[in-house]
C-alpha atoms as a printed R data frame, in Angstrom:
   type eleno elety resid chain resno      x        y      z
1  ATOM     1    CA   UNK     A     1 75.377 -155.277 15.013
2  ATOM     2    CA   UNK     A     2 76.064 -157.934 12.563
3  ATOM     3    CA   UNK     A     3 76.244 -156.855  8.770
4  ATOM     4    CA   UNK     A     4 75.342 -159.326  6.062
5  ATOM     5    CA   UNK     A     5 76.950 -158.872  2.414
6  ATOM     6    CA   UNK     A     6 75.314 -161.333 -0.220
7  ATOM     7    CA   UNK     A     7 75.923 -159.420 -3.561
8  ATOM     8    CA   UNK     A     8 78.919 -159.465 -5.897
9  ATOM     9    CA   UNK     A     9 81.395 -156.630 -4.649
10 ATOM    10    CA   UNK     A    10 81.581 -156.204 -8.902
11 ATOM    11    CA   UNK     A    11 78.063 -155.672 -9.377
12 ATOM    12    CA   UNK     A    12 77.013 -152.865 -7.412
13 ATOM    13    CA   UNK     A    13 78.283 -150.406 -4.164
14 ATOM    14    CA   UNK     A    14 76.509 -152.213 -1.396
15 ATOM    15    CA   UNK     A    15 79.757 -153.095  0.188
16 ATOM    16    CA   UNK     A    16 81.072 -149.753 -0.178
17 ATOM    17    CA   UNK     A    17 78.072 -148.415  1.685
18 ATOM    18    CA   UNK     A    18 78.015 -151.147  4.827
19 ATOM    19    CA   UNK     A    19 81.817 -150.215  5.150
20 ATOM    20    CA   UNK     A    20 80.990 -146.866  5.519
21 ATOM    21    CA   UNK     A    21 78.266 -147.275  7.910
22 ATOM    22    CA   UNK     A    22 80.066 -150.184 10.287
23 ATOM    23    CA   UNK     A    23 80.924 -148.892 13.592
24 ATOM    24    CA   UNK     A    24 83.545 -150.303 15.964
25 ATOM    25    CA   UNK     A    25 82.602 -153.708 17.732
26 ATOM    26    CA   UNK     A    26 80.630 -154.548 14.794
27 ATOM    27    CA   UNK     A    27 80.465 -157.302 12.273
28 ATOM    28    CA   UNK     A    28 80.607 -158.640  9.027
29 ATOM    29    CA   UNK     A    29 79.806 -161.364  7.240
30 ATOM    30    CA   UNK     A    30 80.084 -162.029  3.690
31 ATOM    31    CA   UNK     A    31 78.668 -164.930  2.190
32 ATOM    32    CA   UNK     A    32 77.405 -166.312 -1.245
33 ATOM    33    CA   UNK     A    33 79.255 -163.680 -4.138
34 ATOM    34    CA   UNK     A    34 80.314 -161.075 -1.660
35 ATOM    35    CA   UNK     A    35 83.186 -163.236 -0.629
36 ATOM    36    CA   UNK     A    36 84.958 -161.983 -3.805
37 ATOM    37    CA   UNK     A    37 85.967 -159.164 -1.548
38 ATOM    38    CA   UNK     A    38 88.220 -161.562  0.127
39 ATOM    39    CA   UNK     A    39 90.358 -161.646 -3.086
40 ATOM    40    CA   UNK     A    40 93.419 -160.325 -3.229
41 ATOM    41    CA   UNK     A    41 93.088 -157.952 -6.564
42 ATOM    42    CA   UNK     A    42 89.069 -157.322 -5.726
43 ATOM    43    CA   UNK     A    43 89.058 -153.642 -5.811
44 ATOM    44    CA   UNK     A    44 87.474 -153.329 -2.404
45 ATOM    45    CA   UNK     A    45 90.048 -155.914 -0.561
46 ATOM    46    CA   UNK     A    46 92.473 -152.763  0.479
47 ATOM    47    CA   UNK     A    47 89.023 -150.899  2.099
48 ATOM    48    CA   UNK     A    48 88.707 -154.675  3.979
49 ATOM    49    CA   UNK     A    49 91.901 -154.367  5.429
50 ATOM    50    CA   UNK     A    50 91.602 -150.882  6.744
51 ATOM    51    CA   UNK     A    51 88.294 -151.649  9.255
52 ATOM    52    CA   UNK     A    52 89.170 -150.721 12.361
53 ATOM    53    CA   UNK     A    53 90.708 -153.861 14.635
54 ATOM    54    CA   UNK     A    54 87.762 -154.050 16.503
55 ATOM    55    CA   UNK     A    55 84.982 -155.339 13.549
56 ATOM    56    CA   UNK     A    56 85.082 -159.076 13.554
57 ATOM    57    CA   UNK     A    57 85.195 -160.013  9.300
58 ATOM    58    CA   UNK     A    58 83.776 -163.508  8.882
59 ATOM    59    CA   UNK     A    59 83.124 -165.649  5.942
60 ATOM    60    CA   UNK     A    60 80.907 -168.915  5.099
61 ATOM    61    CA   UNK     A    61 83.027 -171.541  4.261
62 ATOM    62    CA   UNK     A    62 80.455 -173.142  1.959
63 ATOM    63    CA   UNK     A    63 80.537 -170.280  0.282
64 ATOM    64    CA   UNK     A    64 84.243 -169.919 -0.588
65 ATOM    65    CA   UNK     A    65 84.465 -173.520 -1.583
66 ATOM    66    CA   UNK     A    66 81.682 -173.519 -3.646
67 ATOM    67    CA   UNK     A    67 83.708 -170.440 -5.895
68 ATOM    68    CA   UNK     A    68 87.074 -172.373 -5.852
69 ATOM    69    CA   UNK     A    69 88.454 -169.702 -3.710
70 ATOM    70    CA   UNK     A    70 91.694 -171.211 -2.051
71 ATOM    71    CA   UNK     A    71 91.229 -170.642  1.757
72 ATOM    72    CA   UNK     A    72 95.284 -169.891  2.153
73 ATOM    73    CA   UNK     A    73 94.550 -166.760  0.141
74 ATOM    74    CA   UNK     A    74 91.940 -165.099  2.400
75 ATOM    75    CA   UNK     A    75 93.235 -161.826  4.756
76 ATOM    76    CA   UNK     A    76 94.735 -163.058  7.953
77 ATOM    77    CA   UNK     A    77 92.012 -161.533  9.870
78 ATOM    78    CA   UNK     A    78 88.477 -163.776  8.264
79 ATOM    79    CA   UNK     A    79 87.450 -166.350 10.633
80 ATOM    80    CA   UNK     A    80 85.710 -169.248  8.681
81 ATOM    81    CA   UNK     A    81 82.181 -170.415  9.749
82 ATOM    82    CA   UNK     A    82 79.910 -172.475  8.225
83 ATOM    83    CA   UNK     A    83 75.767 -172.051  8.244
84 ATOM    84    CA   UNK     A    84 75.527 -173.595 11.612
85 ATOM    85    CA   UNK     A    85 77.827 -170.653 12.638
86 ATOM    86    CA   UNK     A    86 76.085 -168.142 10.565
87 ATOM    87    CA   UNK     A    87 73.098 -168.723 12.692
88 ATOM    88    CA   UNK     A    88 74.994 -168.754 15.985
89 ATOM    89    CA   UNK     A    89 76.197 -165.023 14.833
90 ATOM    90    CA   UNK     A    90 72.766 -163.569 14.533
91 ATOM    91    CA   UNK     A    91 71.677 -164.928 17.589
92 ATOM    92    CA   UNK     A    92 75.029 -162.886 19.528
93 ATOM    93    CA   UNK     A    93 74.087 -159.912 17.513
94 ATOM    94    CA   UNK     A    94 71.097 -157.878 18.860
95 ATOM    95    CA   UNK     A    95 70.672 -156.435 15.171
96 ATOM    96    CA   UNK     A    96 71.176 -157.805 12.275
97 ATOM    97    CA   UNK     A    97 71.309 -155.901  8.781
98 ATOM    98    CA   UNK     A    98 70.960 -157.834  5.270
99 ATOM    99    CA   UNK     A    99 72.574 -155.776  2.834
């Protein structure tokens, strides 16, 4: 299952709630203001780094850029894709949830 985060991590608990759903082998994708989450003092970057090996964490590169966020920051673990990717993704994933 592929999860995909759109909304500020700062403006409401839908990240909180996808992490606690996501199962193992799953994935994530944040893109337009969830990939604040990928910042090292967001509030929810700890709870990022404590999925379970086996959930895949991406981010849209678009979407980074377009919020100055410095690539060389971002948790070891993100693979980059851009929208072209994005659509690759939902096409591997037999469900996809828009949170």
């Amino acid at each position: 299952m592929l999860h995909i985060l759109r909304h500020s991590p700062h403006r409401d608990d839908r990240l909180s709630s996808c992490l606690r759903v996501m199962g193992p082998e799953q994935s994530l994708l944040l893109i337009e203001d969830a990939v604040y989450a990928l910042l090292p003092d967001s509030r929810l970057s700890a709870s990022l780094k404590l999925l379970p090996g086996s959930v895949r964490l991406f981010a849209l590169t678009e979407d980074l850029h377009a919020r100055g966020m410095a690539l060389d920051d971002l948790p070891g673990r993100v693979q980059l894709t851009d929208h072209a990717g994005m659509v690759q993704l939902c096409c591997e994933h037999s469900r996809v949830v828009s949170w």
